[in-house]
Every structure is written in structure tokens, then in C-alpha cells.
C-alpha positions in Angstrom: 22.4 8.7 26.7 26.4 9.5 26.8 26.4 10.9 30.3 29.8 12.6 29.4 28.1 14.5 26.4 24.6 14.3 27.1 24.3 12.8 23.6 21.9 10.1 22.9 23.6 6.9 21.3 22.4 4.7 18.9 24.0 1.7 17.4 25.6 2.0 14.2 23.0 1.7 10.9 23.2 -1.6 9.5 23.8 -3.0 13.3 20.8 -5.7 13.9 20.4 -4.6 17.1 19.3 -0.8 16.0 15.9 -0.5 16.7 15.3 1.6 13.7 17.0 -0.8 11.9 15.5 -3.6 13.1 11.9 -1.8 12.7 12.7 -1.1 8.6 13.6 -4.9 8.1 10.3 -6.5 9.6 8.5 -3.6 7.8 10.0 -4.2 4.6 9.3 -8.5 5.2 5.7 -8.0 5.7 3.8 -9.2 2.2 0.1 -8.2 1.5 -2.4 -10.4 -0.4 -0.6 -13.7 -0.7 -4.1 -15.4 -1.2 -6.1 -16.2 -4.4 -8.3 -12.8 -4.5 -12.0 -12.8 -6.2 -12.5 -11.4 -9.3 -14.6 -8.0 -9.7 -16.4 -7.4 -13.4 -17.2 -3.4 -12.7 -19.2 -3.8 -15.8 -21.6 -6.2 -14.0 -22.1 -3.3 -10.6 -25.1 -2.6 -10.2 -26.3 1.4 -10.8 -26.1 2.4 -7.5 -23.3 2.0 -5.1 -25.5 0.5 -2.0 -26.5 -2.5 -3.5 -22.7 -3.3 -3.8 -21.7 -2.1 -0.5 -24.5 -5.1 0.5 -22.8 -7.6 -1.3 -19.2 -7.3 -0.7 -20.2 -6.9 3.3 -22.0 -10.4 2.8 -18.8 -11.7 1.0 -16.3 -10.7 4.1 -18.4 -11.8 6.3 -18.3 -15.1 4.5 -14.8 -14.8 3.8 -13.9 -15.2 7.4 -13.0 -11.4 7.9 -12.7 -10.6 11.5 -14.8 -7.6 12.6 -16.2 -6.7 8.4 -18.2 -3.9 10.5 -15.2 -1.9 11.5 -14.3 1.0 9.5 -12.6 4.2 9.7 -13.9 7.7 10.1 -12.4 10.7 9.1 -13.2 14.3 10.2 -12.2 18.0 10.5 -11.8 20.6 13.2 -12.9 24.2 12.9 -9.2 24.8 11.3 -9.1 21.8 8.9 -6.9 20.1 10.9 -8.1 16.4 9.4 -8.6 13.3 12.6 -9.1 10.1 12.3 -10.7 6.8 14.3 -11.8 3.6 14.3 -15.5 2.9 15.1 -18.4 0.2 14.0 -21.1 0.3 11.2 -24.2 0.4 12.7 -26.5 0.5 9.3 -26.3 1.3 5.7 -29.6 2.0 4.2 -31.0 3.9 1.1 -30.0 7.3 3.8 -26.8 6.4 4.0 -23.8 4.5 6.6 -24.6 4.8 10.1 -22.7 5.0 13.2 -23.1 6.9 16.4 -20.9 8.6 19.3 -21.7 11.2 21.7 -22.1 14.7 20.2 -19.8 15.6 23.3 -17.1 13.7 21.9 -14.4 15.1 19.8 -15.6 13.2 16.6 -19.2 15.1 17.5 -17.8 18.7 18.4 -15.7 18.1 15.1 -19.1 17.4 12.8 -21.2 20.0 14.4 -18.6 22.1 12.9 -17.9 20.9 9.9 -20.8 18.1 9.0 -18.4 16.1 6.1 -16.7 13.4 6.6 -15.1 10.4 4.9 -15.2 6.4 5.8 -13.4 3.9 4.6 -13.9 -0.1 5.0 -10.6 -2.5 4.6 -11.7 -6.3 4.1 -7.6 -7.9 3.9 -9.2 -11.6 3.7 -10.4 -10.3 -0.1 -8.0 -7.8 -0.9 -11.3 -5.1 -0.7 -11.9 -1.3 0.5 -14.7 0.3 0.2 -14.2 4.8 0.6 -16.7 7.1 1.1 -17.3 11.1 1.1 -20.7 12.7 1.8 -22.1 15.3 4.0 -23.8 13.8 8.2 -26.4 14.3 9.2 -27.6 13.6 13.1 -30.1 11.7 14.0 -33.3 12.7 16.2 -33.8 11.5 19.6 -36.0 8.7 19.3 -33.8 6.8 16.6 -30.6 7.9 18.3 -32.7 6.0 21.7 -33.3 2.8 20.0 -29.6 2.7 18.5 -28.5 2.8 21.9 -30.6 0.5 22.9 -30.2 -1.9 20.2 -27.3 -3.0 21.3 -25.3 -5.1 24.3 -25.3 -4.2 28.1 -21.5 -3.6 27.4 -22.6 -1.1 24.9 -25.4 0.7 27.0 -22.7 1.0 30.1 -20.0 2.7 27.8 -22.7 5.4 26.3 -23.4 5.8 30.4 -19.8 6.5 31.2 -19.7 9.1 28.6 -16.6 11.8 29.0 -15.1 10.3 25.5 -12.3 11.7 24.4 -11.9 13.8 28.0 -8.6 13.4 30.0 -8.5 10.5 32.5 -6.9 11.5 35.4 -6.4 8.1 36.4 -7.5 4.2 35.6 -9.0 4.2 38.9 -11.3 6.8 38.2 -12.2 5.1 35.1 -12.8 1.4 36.8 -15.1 2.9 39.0 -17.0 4.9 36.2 -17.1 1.8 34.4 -18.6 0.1 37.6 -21.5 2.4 38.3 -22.1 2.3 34.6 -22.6 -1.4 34.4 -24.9 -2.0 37.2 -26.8 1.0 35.9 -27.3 -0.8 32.8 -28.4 -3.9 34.4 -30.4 -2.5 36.3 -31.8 -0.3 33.8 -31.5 -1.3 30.6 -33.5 1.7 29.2 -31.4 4.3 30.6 -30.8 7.0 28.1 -27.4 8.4 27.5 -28.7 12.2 26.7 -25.5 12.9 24.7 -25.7 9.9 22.5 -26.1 10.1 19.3 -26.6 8.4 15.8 -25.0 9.7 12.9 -25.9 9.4 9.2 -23.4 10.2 6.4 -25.2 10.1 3.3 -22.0 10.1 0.6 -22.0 11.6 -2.6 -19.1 9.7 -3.8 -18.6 6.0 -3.0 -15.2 4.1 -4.1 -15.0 0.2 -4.4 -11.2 -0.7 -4.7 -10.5 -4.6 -5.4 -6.4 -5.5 -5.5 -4.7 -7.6 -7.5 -1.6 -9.5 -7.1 -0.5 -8.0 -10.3 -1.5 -4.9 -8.9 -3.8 -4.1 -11.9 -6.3 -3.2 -8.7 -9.8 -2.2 -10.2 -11.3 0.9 -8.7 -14.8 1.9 -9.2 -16.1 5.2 -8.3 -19.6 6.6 -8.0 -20.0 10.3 -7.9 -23.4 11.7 -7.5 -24.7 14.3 -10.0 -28.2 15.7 -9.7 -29.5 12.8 -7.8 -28.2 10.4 -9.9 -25.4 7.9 -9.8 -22.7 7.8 -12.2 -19.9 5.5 -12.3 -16.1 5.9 -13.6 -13.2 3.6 -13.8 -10.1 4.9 -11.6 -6.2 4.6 -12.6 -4.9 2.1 -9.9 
């Protein structure tokens, strides 16, 4: 800041030292897919879009992709104004993907509202995302229960802490949440969370993107029409 002016001052574009600068050249250097990719023969997907889901999740995990379960979820307030996080698979069944929150949280308040929402799945090691769209429904208590309890002590003691998406007033406050949470769920590791809850979005249009170095990337979409699947071929 130029005291004299009260002007902030950068260095000069093209100066290595501007941060912009500096940001745009190690952004620009970064390369994607520089690995022999597998092949994808849409013509050989099976007629349903589960199936496939099963079999590319097998392949990342074999693949060596770090966390395959991870995926991003996408939702809506009351206005439309779109949000987005990062959260884990819990199941994907002939109901649809699975994953679960509080219904206190924003990403809960948010679906009670508007109950659509939109994941999507990004394997790097393969050069693989998998997009879906569908309506969520919640699950009852007694299956909401045993997903909470289906899971680590870590797990059990961050449903007990609850308050997601709340403002922390301090890291203290949250250590010693985070204490009484944990010996809780030691202690009792059938506690119930009341709040917690497991979520099942149930698309009606699943997308399986495979790139290519060449990027001639093969998309194949399922849309579901009168409770059947059909499949279409995408531009790239």
C-alpha cells in the first residue's frame, strides 16, 4: 500500500515476482492425463447405468486412485442460488447413490427445500467422471441409525458434535466439542445423532465421461424415460 496515495501496488505484469503473474504461469504449466488412459467401447455398456457405475469404481480402486469414494455434491437454496461440497459415497444400489449429513446442515436445510441435486465422481488416475442428476430422497430412522453406525468411532464422534455448517466462535470451542464427542463414542458406541441422516438420490440422468489424450473424450449419457433407460452419445 503507497502510504502517500493510499494506493495498493503491485509489481509490473510480466515481473516474476507478481503474484498474479506468478499464479497464471504455474497454472498454465500444470498438464492433465500424461498416462496411458483405458479404452471405453460405449457400445459394450451395459443397459443400465448402475452396473457401470460398479465397474469403473472397481477399476479406480484398482487403479490406485486415492479416496474413489469421494465425490461432489451439488445443491440449491430456496432462491436457486447453486452450492457445492465434497463428501463420501456411502452406497449405490438399485435406489440410487447414498450419502448422509445432518438434515440441520446447510446441505440438509438446502434439500428439504429443494430435494434435486447433482453428484459428480472424478477418478484422475483413469482420466474418468462419472455425473449424476436425480431427485433425494431421506432415509427413515432405522437405516439413517445403522449408517451411522456402520462406520468408525471418528465418524460416530463427528455426527455427535453436530452444529455443521454453524459459526465457530473459536478452535477451542471446537477441541472441546470434539473431546466430549469422542469419549461419548467410546463409551457409547450406539449413541444416536438425532439429526443424522442418510440421503438417497435416485438420478434420472447418469453421465460416464472417459478422456482422451486426443481429447476425442467419449461421453455416455443415460436419461431415464418412463422407467426405462436410454443411452446417447454426447459431443465431447
Amino acid at each position: 500500500m503507497n502510504a502517500a496515495d493510499g494506493t495498493e501496488h503491485r509489481n509490473p505484469p510480466g515481473d516474476p515476482q507478481d503474484p498474479q503473474d506468478a499464479f497464471r504461469t504455474l497454472l498454465h504449466a500444470q498438464r492433465v492425463w500424461d498416462i496411458e488412459l483405458p479404452a471405453f467401447d460405449p457400445d459394450g455398456a451395459p443397459d443400465e447405468p448402475l452396473p457401470l457405475f460398479h465397474r469403473w469404481f472397481g477399476e479406480a480402486v484398482a487403479a490406485g486412485q486415492p479416496e474413489p469414494h469421494t465425490m461432489t455434491l451439488a445443491t440449491a437454496d430456496a432462491d436457486g442460488r447453486p452450492d457445492v461440497r465434497t463428501l463420501m459415497l456411502h452406497d449405490a444400489d438399485p435406489r440410487g447413490w447414498h450419502f448422509a449429513s445432518h438434515a440441520t446442515s446447510r446441505k440438509g436445510r438446502q434439500l428439504a427445500v429443494r430435494a434435486e441435486a447433482a453428484l459428480n465422481f472424478y477418478w484422475p488416475s483413469q482420466g474418468r467422471a462419472v455425473r449424476l442428476r436425480g431427485r433425494v430422497v431421506p432415509a427413515g430412522p432405522a437405516e439413517s441409525s445403522a449408517d451411522l453406525h456402520a462406520h468408525s468411532t471418528g465418524a460416530l464422534a463427528s455426527a455427535l458434535v453436530g452444529r455443521q455448517s454453524d459459526v465457530l466462535e473459536s478452535a477451542g470451542e471446537l477441541a472441546a466439542e470434539s473431546d466430549a464427542a469422542w469419549d461419548r463414542a467410546r463409551r457409547e458406541p450406539e449413541a444416536e445423532a438425532a439429526s443424522w441422516t442418510l440421503y438417497v438420490l435416485a438420478p434420472d440422468e447418469v453421465e460416464f465421461f472417459q478422456g482422451d489424450a486426443h481429447r476425442r473424450h467419449v461421453r455416455l449419457r443415460y436419461r431415464l424415460a418412463k422407467d426405462e433407460w436410454a443411452r446417447e452419445l454426447l459431443w465431447p
